[in-house]
N, CA and C atoms as an extended XYZ file, in Angstrom:
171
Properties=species:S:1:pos:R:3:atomname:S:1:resname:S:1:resid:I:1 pbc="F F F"
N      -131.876      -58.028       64.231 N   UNK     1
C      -132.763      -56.892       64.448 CA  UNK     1
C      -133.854      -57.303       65.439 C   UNK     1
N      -134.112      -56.419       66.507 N   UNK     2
C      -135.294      -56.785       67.597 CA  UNK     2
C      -136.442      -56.383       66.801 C   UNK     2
N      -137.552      -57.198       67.619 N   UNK     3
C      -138.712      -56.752       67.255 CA  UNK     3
C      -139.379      -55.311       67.357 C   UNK     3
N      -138.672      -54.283       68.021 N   UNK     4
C      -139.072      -53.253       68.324 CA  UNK     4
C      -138.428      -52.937       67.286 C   UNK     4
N      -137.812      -53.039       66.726 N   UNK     5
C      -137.067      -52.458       65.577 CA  UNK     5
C      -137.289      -52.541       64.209 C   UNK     5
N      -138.525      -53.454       64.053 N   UNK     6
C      -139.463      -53.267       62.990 CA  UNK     6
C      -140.751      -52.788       63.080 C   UNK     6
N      -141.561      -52.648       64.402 N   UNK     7
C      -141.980      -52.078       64.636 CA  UNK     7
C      -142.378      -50.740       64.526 C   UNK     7
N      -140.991      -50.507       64.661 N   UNK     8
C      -140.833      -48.686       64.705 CA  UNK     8
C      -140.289      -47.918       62.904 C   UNK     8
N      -139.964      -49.224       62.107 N   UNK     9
C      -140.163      -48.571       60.854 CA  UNK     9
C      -141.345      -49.012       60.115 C   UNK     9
N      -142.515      -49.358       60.466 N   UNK    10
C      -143.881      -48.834       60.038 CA  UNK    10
C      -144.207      -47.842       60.306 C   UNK    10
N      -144.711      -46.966       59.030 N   UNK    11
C      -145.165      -45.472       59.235 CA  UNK    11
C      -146.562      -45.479       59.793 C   UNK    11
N      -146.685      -44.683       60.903 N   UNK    12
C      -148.524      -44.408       61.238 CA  UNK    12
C      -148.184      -45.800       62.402 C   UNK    12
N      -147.722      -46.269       63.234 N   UNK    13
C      -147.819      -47.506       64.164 CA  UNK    13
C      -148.503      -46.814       65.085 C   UNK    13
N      -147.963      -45.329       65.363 N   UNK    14
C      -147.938      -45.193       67.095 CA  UNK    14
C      -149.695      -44.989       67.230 C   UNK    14
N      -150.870      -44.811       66.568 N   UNK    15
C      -152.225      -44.668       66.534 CA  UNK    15
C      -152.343      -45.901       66.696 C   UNK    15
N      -151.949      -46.644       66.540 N   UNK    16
C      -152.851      -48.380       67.311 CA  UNK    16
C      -152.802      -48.247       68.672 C   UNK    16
N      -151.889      -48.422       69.368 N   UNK    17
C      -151.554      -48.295       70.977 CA  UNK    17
C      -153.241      -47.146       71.714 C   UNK    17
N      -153.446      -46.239       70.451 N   UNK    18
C      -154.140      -45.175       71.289 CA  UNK    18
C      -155.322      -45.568       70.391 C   UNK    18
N      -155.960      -45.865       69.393 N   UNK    19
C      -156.936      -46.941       68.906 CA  UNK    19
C      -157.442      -47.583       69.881 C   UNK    19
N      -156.807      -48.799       70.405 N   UNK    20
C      -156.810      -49.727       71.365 CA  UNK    20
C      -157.389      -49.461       72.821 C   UNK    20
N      -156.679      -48.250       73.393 N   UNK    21
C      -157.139      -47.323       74.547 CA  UNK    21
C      -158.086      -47.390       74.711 C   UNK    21
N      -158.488      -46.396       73.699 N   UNK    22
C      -160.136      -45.551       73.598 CA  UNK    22
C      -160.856      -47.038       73.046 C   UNK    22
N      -160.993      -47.990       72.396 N   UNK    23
C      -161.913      -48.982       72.834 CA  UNK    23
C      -161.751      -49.192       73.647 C   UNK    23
N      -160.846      -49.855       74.367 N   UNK    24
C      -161.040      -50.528       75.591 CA  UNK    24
C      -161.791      -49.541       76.720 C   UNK    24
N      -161.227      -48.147       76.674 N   UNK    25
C      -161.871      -47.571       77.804 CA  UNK    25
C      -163.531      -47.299       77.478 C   UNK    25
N      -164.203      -47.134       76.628 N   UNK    26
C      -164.915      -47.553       75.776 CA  UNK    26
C      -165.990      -48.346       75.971 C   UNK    26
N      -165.492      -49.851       75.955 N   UNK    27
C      -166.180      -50.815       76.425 CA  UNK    27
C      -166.142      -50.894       77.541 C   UNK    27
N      -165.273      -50.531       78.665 N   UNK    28
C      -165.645      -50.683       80.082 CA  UNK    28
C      -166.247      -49.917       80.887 C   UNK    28
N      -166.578      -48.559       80.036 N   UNK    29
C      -167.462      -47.636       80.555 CA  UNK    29
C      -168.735      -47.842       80.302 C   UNK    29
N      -169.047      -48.625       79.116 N   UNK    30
C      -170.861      -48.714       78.203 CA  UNK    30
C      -170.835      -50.404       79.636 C   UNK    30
N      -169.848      -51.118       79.606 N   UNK    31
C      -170.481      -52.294       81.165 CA  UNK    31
C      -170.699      -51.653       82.403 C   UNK    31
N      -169.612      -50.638       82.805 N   UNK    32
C      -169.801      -50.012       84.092 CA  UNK    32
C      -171.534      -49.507       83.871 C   UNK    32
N      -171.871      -48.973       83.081 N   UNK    33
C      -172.939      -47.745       82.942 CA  UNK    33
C      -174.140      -49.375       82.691 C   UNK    33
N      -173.766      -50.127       82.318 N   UNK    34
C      -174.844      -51.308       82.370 CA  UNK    34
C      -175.247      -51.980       83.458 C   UNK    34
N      -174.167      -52.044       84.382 N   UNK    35
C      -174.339      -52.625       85.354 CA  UNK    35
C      -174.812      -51.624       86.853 C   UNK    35
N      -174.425      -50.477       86.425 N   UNK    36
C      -175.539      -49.676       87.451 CA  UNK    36
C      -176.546      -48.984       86.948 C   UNK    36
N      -177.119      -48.877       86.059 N   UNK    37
C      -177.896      -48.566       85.193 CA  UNK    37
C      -179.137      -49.542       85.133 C   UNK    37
N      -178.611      -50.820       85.641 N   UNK    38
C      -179.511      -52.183       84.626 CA  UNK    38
C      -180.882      -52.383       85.877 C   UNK    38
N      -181.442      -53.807       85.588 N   UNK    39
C      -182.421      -53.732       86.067 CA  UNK    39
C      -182.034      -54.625       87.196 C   UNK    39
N      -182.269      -54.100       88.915 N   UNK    40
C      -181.905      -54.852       89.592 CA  UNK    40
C      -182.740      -56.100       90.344 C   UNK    40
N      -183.499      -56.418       89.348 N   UNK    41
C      -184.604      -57.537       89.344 CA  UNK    41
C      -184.156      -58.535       88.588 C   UNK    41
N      -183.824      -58.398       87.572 N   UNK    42
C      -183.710      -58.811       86.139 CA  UNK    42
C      -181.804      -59.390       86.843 C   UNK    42
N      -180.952      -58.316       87.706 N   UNK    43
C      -180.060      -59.228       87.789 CA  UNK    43
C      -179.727      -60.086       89.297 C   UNK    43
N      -180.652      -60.041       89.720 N   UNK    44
C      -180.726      -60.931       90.959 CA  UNK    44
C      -181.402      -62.405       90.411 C   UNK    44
N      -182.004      -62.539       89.429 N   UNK    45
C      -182.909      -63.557       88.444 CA  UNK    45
C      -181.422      -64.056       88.187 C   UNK    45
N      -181.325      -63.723       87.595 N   UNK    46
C      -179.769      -64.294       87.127 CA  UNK    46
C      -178.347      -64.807       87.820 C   UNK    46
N      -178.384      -63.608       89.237 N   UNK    47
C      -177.206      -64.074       90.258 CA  UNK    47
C      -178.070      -65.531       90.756 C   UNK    47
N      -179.214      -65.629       90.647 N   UNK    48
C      -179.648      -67.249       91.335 CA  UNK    48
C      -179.913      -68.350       90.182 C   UNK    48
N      -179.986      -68.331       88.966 N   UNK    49
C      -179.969      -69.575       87.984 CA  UNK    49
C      -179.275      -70.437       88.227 C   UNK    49
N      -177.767      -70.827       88.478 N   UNK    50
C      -177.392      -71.959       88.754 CA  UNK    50
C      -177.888      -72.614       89.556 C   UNK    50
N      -177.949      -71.880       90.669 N   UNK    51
C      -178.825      -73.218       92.204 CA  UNK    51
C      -180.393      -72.910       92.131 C   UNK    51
N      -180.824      -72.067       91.045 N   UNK    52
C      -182.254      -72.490       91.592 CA  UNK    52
C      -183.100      -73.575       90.941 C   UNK    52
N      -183.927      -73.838       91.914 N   UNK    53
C      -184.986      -74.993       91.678 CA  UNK    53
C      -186.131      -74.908       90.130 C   UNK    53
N      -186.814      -73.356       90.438 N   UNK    54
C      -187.697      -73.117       89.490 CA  UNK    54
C      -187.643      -73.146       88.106 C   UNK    54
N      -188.710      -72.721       87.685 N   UNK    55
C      -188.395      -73.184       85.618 CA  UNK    55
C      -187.701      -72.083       85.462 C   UNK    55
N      -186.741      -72.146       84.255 N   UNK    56
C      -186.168      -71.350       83.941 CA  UNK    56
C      -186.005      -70.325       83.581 C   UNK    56
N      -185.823      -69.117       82.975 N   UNK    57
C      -186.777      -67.655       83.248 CA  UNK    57
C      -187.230      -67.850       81.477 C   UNK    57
């Protein structure tokens, strides 16, 4: 027996696949909306921490 073939006799499976979706689309909309949304001070501070010299924020 394949694995799709136990799969498909669990009752209620096919709502995970679409569970899964809607988080994921989800979480990449609340980062999209963070990252143009955010503070563009606050992330230029941050695009320079590895090489910079000064104390740390």
């Amino acid at each position: 027996m394949k694995f799709k073939n136990y799969l498909e006799s669990i009752t209620g499976i096919g709502i995970y696949p679409l569970i899964s979706l809607i988080i994921f689309i989800g979480f990449f909309g609340l980062v999209t909306l963070y990252v143009l949304k955010g503070n563009k001070k606050h992330f230029d501070k941050l695009s320079h921490l590895p090489i910079s010299e000064k104390e740390p924020i």
